[in-house]
LODREN-12386 format. One record per residue (C-alpha): residue number from 1; residue in three letters; x, y, z. Coordinates in pm, whole numbers. Example, Ala and Ser with C-alpha at 12.3 -4.5 7.8 and 13.67 -1.06 7.14 Angstrom:
# LODREN-12386
{1, 'ALA', {1230, -450, 780}}
{2, 'SER', {1367, -106, 714}}
//
This chain:
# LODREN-12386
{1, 'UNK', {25646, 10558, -4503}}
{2, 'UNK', {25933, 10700, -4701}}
{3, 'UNK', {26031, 10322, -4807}}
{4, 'UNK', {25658, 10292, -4942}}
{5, 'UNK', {25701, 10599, -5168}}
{6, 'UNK', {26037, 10556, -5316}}
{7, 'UNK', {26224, 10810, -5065}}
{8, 'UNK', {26649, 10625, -4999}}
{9, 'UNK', {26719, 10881, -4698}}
{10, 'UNK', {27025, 10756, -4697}}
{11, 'UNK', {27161, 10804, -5056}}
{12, 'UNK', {27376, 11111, -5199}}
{13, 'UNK', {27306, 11164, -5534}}
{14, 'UNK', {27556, 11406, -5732}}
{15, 'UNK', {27354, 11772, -5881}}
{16, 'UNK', {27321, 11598, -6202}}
{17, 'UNK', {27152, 11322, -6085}}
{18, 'UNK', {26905, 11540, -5930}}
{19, 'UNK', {26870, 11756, -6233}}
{20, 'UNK', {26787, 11475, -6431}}
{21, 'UNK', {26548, 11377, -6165}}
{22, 'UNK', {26384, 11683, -6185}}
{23, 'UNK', {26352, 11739, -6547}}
{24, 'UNK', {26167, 11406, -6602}}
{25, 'UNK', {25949, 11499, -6292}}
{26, 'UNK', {25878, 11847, -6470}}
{27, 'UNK', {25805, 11679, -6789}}
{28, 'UNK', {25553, 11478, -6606}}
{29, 'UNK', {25346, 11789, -6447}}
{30, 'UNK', {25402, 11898, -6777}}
{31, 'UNK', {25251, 11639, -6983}}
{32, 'UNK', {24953, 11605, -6705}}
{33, 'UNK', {24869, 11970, -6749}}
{34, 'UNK', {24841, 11938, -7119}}
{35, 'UNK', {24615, 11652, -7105}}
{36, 'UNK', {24355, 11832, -6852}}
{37, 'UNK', {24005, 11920, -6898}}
{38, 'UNK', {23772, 12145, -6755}}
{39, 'UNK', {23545, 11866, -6630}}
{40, 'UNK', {23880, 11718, -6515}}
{41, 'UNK', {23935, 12000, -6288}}
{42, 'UNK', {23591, 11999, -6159}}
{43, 'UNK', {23654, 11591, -6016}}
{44, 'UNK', {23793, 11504, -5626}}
{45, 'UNK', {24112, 11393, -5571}}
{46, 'UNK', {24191, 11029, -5459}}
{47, 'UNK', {24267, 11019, -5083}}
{48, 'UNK', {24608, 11064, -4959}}
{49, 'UNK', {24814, 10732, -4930}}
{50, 'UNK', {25024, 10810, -4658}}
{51, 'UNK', {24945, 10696, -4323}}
{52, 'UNK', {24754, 10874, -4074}}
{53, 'UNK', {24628, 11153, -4357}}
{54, 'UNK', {24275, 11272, -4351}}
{55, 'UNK', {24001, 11117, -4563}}
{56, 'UNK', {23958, 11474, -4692}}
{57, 'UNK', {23956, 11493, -5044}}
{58, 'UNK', {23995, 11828, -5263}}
{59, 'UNK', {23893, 11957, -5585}}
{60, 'UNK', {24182, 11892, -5832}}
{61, 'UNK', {24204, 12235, -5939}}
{62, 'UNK', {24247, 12302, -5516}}
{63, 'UNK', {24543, 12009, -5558}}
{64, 'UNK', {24706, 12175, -5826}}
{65, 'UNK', {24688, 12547, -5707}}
{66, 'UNK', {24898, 12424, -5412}}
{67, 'UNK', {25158, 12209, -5620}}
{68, 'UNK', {25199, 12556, -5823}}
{69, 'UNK', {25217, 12780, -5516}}
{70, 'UNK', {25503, 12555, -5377}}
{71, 'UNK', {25720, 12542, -5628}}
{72, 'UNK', {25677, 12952, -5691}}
{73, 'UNK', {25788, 12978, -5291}}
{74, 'UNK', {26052, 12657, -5331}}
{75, 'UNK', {26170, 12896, -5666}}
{76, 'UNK', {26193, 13251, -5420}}
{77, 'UNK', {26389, 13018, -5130}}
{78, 'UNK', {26609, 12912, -5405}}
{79, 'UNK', {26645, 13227, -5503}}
{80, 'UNK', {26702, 13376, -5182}}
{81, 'UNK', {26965, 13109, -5043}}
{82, 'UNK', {27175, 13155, -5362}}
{83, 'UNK', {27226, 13515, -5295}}
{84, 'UNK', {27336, 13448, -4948}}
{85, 'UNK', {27560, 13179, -5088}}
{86, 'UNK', {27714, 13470, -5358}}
{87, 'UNK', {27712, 13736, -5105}}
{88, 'UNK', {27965, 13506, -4836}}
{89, 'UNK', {28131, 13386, -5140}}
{90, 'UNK', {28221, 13738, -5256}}
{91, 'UNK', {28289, 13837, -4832}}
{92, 'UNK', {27978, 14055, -4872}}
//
């Protein structure tokens, strides 16, 4: 499944290649956001692609509340592993 979505497992890339990565995938949530509408929020999701998901489908206001909650906790993890990182750094 990982080939199917674009996912090398076995590739390196250097921080700036993920920054990059990341700011053009930011700029897409970005430009999707911008472009929604109430009645857009209202509509069901598509069904999952990957293999063995459930047929459930969700309310894309649902889809998006979770994309936005997971990136707050990805954010405080961040966060949080950092100032471990400092704190053994400095022999705190």
């Amino acid at each position: 499944f990982a080939d199917q979505i674009g996912l090398r497992r076995h590739e390196h890339p250097t921080l700036d290649e993920v920054l990059a990565v990341r700011a053009d995938r930011m700029g897409q949530v970005r430009a999707v956001l911008a472009a929604l509408t109430d009645a857009d929020m209202a509509t069901m999701s598509l069904q999952s692609p990957a293999p063995d998901a459930p047929e459930e489908r969700f309310p894309w206001h649902e889809c998006l509340r979770v994309v936005m909650h997971e990136e707050v906790e990805h954010h405080r993890y961040l966060m949080r592993d950092l100032a471990l990182l400092e704190g053994a750094l400095s022999g705190g």
